[in-house]
N, C-alpha and C positions, 0 to 999 in steps of 0.2 A: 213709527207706529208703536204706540201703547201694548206692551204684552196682555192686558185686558182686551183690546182692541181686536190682535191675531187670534186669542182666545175664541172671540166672540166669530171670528170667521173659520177658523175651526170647528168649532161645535154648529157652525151654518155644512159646511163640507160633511162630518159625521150622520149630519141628520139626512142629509139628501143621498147617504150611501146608505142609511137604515133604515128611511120611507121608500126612499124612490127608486133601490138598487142601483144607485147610478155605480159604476164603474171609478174606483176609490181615485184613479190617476185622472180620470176627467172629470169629475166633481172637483179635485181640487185646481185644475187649471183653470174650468170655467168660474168658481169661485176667487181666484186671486187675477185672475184677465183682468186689465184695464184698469186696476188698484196700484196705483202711485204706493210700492211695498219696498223696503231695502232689502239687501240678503239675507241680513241676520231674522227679519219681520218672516221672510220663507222658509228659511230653514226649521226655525220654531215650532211655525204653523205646520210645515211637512212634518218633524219629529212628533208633535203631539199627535196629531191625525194617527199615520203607518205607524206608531208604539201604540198606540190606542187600538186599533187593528188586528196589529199582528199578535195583543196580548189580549181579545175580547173575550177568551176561555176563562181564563184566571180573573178576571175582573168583573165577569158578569157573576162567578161563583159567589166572590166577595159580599157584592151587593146581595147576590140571593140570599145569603147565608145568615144578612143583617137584616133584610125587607122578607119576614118569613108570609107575613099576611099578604106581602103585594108580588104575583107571578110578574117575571122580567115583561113579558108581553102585554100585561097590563097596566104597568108604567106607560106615564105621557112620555113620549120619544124624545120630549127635548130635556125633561128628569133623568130620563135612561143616560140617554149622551152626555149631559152634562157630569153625570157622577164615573161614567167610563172613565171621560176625559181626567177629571182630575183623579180619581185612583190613577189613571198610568202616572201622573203625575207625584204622587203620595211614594207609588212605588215604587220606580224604576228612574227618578230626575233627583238623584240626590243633591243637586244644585239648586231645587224649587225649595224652598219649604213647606213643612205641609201644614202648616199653617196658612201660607198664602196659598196653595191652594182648595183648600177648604173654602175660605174665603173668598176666593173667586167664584168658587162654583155656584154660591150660595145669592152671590151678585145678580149670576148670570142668571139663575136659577127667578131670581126676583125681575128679573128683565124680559127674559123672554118664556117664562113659565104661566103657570096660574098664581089665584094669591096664595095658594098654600103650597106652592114649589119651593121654597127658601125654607119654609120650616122642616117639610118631606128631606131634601136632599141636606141640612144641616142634621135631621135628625140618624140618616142613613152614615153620610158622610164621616160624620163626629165620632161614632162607635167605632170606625175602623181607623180614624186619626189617633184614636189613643192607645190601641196596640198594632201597627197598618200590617209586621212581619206575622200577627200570628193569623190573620187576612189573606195572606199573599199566598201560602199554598194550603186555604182551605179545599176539603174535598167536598 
């Protein structure tokens, strides 16, 4: 499986723990059930998910701090998710580039978004890809 690919079933697990409360460890079983996945495809998928999670303080600040016209709650849920996910990504996966994920997000962003999700989350995104530490412990 494509790290685009676990991506995109990642940000499927984020969203149904951020609309639906599902309970974070069975949202991602029933989302990777019955998915032909190697080790490495779940481990991924698990680490972006639970870092995405367990860091949604510092990362929702981030975004707020750059979307001052748009409250967290009033982002579409799959913009919301999608720029979590790649901030944990920016932050804390010093093996991603953040370049790719920017890039991804912006993909994803164009896939399962509206049409002005790619522009929204490149515009968000881009401001904190170009300095992400001085992002990372805004108050």
């Amino acid at each position: 499986m494509s790290r685009r690919q676990a991506r995109e079933l990642a940000l499927q697990i984020l969203f149904q723990i951020d609309l639906g409360q599902a309970p974070p460890e069975t949202a991602f079983q029933y989302t990777i059930q019955e998915k032909d996945l190697d080790q490495e495809s779940i481990e991924f998928i698990r680490r972006i998910v639970f870092g995405t999670l367990q860091n949604l303080k510092i990362l929702d600040k981030a975004i707020a701090s750059v979307s001052r016209d748009w409250d967290l709650g009033r982002m579409a849920a799959v913009d919301r998710n999608i720029m979590r996910m790649a901030l944990f990504e920016i932050f804390y996966c010093e093996d991603i580039p953040g370049s790719v994920s920017l890039n991804e997000a912006i993909e994803l962003a164009k896939i399962f978004g509206t049409d002005d999700s790619g522009r929204f989350v490149n515009g968000v995104l881009g401001k904190i890809v170009e300095a992400p530490f001085a992002y990372l412990t805004c108050n």
